[in-house]
KEKE-3310 file (N, C-alpha, C; in steps of 0.2 Angstrom, whole numbers, plus 5000, padded with zeros to 4 digits):
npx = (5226:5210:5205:5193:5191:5180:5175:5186:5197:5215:5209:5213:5206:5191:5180:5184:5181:5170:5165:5167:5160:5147:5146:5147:5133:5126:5129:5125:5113:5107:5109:5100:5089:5088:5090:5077:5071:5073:5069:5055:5053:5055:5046:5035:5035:5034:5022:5015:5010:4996:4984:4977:4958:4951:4959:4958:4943:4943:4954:4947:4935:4943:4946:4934:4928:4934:4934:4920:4921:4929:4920:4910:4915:4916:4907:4899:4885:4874:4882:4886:4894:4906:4918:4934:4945:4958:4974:4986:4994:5000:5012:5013:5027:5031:5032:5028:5015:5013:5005:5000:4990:4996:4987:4982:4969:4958:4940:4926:4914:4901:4897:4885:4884:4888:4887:4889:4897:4915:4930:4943:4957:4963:4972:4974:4973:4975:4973:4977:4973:4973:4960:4951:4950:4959:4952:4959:4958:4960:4957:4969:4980:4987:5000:5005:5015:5020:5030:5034:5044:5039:5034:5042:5056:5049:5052:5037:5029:5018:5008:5007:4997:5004:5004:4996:4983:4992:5004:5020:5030:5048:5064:5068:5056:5044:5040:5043:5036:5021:5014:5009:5009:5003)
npy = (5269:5264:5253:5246:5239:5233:5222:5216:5216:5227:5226:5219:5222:5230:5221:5210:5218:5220:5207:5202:5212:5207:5196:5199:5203:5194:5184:5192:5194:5182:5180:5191:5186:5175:5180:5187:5175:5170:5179:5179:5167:5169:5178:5167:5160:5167:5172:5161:5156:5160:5166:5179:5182:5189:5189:5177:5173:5181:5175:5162:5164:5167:5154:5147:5151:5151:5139:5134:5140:5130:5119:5124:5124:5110:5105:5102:5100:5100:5097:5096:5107:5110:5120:5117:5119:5129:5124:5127:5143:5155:5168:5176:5185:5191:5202:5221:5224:5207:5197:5184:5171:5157:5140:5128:5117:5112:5103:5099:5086:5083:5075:5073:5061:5054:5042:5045:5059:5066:5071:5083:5089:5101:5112:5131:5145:5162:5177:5194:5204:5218:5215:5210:5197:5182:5164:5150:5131:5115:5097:5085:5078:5062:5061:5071:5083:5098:5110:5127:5142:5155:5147:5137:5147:5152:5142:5136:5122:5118:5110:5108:5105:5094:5100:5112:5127:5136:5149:5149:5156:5164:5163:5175:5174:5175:5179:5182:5185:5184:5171:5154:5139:5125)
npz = (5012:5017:5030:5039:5051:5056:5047:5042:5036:5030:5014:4995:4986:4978:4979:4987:4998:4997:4997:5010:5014:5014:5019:5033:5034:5032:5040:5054:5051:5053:5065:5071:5066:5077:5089:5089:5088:5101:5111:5109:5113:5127:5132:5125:5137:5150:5149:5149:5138:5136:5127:5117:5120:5107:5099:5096:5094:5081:5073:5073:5066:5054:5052:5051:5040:5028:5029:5026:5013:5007:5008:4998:4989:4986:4985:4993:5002:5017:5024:5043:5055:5069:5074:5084:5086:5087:5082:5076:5071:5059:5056:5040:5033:5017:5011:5012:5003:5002:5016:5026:5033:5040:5044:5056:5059:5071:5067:5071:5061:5052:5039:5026:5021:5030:5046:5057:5067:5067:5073:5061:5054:5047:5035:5030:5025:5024:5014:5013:4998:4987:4982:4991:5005:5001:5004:5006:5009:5014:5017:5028:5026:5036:5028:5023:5020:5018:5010:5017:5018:5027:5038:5039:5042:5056:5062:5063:5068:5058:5048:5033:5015:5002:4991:4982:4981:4989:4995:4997:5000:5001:5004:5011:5020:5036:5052:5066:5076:5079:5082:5083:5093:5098)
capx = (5221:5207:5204:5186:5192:5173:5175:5192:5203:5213:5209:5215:5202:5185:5178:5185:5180:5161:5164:5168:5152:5142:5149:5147:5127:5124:5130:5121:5107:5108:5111:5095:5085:5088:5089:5071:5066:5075:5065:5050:5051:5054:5040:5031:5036:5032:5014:5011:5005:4990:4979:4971:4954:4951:4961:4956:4939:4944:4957:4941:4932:4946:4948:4928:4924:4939:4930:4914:4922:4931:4914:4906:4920:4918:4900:4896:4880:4870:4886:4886:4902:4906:4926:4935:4952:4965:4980:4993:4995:5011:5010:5021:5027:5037:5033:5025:5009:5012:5007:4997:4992:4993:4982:4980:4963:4952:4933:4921:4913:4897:4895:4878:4881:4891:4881:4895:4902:4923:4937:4947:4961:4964:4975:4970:4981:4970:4978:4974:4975:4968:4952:4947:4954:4958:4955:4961:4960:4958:4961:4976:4980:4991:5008:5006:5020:5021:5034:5031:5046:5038:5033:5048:5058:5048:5049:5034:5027:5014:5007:5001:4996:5011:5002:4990:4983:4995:5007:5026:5035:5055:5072:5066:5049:5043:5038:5044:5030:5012:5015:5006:5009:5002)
capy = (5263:5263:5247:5245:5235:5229:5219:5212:5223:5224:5221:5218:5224:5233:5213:5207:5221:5219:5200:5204:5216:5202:5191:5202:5204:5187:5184:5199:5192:5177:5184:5197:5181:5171:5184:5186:5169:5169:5182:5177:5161:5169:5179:5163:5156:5173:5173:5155:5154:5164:5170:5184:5179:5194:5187:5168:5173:5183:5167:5156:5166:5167:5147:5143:5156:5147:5132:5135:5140:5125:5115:5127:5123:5105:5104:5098:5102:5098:5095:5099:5107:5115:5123:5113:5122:5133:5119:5131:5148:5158:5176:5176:5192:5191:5212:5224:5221:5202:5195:5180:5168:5148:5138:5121:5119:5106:5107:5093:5087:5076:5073:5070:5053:5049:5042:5049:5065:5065:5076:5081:5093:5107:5118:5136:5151:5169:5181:5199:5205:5222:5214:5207:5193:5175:5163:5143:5127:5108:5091:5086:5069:5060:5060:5078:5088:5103:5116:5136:5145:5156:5146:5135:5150:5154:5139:5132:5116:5119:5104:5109:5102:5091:5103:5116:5135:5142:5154:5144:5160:5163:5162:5178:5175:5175:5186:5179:5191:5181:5164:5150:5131:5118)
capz = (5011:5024:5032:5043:5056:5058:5041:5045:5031:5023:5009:4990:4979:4982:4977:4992:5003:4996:4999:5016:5019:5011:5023:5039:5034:5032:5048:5056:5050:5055:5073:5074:5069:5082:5095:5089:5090:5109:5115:5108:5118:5134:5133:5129:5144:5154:5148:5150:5131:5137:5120:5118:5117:5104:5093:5096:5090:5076:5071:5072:5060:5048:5047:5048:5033:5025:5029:5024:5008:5005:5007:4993:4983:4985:4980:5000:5005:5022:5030:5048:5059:5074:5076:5088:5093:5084:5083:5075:5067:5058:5051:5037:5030:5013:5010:5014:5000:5003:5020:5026:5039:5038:5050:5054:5066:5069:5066:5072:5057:5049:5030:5024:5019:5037:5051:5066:5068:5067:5071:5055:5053:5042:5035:5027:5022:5025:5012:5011:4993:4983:4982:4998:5007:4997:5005:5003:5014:5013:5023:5029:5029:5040:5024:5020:5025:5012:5012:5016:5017:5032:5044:5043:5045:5061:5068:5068:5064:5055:5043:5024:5009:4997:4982:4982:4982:4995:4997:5000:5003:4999:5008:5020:5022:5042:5056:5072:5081:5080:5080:5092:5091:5105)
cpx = (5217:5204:5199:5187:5185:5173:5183:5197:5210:5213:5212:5213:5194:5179:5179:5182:5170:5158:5163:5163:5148:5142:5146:5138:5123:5124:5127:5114:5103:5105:5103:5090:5085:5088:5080:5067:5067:5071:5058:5047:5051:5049:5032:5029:5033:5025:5013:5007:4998:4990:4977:4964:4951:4951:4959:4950:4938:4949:4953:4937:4934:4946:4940:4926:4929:4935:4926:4914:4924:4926:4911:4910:4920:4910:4896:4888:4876:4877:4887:4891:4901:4917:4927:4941:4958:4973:4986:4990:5004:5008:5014:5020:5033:5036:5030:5015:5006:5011:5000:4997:4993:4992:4985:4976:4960:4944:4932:4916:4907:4893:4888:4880:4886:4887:4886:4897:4910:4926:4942:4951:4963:4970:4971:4975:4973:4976:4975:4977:4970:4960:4952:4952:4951:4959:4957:4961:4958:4960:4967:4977:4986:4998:5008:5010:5024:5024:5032:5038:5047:5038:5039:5053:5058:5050:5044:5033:5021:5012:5003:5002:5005:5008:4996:4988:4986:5003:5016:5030:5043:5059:5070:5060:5049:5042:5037:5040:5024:5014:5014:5005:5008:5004)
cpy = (5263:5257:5248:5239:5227:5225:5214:5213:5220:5223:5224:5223:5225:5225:5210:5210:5221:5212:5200:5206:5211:5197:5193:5203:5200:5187:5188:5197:5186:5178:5188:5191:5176:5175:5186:5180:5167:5174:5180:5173:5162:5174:5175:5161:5164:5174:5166:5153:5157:5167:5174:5182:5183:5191:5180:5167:5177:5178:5162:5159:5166:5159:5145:5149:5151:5139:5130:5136:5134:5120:5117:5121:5115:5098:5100:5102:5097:5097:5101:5097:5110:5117:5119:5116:5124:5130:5123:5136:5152:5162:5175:5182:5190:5199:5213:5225:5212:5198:5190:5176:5161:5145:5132:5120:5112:5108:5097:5093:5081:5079:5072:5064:5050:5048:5047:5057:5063:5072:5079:5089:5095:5111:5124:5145:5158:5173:5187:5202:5215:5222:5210:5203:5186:5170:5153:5139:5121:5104:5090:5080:5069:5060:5066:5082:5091:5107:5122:5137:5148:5153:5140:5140:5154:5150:5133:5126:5113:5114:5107:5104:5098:5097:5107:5123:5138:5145:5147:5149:5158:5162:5168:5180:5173:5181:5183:5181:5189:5176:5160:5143:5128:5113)
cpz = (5018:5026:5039:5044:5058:5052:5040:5039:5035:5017:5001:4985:4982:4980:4981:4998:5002:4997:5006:5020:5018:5018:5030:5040:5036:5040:5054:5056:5052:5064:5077:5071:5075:5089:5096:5091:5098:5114:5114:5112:5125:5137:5134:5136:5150:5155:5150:5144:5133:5130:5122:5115:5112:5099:5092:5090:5083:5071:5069:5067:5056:5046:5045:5041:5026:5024:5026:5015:5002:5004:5002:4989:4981:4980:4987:5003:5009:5026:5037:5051:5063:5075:5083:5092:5085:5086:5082:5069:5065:5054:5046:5034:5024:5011:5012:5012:5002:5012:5021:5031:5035:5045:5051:5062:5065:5069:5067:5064:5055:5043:5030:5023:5025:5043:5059:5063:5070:5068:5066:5055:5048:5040:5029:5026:5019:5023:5008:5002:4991:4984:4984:5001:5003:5002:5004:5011:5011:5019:5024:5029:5032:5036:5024:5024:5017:5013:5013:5018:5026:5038:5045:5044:5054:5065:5071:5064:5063:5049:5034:5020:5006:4995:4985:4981:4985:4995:5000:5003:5000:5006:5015:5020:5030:5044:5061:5079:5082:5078:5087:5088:5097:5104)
residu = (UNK:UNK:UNK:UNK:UNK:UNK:UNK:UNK:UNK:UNK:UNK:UNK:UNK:UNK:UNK:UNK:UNK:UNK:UNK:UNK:UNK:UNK:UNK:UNK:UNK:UNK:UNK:UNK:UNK:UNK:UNK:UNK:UNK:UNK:UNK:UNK:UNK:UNK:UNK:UNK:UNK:UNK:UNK:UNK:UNK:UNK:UNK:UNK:UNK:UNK:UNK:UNK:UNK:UNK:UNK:UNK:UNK:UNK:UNK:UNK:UNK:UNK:UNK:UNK:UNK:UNK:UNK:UNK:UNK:UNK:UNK:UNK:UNK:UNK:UNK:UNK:UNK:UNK:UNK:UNK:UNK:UNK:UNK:UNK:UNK:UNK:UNK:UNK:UNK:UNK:UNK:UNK:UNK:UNK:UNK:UNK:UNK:UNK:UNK:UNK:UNK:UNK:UNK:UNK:UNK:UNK:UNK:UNK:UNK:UNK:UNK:UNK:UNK:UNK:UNK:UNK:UNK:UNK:UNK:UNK:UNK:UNK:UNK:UNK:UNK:UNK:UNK:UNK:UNK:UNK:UNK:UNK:UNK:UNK:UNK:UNK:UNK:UNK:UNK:UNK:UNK:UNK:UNK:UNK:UNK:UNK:UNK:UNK:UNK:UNK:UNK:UNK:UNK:UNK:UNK:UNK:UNK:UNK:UNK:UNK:UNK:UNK:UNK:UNK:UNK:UNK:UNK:UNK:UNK:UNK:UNK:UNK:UNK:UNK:UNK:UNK:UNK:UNK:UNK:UNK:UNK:UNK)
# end
């Protein structure tokens, strides 16, 4: 009987030995997440959160088109915005085919029928497909706290919709490699 020490043999039955490597994965897996998300952080901390302004301006362009969409879709016309700051982003990776961001940004903002200009807070989910990139976004009110999968496996604390067009992800969705929260 051969008994693989690193499994902790052994064992009974090739049932208990596959229980065993199940066991041994999990845990494994477990382990290379978090060593992932422990380096991550002291990288942060090495750079000082320094952005690449590269990407910043590429990030702004992905949530204001997002934007601009979501006003088509609303039937708003004459409203005038200006982008205000990229609050939080998270890459999430569930395959190879499936990958996506989700935002949450603020944009200064005045409605046609409001006399002020207001700050107001977003989320938006930029997802490349076959045919082009799709993309989704809406307000955010002060209760919504919607599930994704990804970005709470990352970590962050990113705000979505209760309900909506976006992307929740499964059990190992994330991608502990692009992600920025302030």
């Amino acid at each position: 009987m051969y008994t693989p020490t690193v499994f902790g043999g052994p064992f009974k039955g090739l049932g208990d030995a596959a229980d065993a490597i199940q066991q041994k994965r999990e845990s494994t897996k477990a382990t290379v997440h978090q060593v992932g998300r422990e380096k991550m952080r002291g990288i942060r901390k090495m750079f000082g959160r320094r952005r690449n302004k590269e990407w910043d301006g590429w990030m702004q362009g992905e949530v204001t088109e997002a934007f601009k969409i979501y006003l088509s879709s609303t039937g708003t016309k004459g409203a005038k915005y200006r982008f205000q700051k990229l609050d939080y982003r998270c890459l999430i990776y569930d395959s190879f085919l499936k990958t996506y961001h989700h935002y949450n940004f603020t944009m200064k903002v005045n409605m046609p029928s409001e006399r002020r200009w207001s700050n107001r807070t977003y989320f938006a989910e930029v997802k490349s497909t076959e045919n082009g990139k799709h993309y989704f976004c809406c307000p955010l009110l002060l209760t919504d706290d919607g599930h994704c999968f990804g970005c709470r496996n990352v970590g962050i604390n990113l705000k979505r919709p209760e309900s909506g067009g976006y992307e929740k992800g499964n059990v190992e969705s994330g991608f502990p490699f692009d992600t920025y929260g302030s």
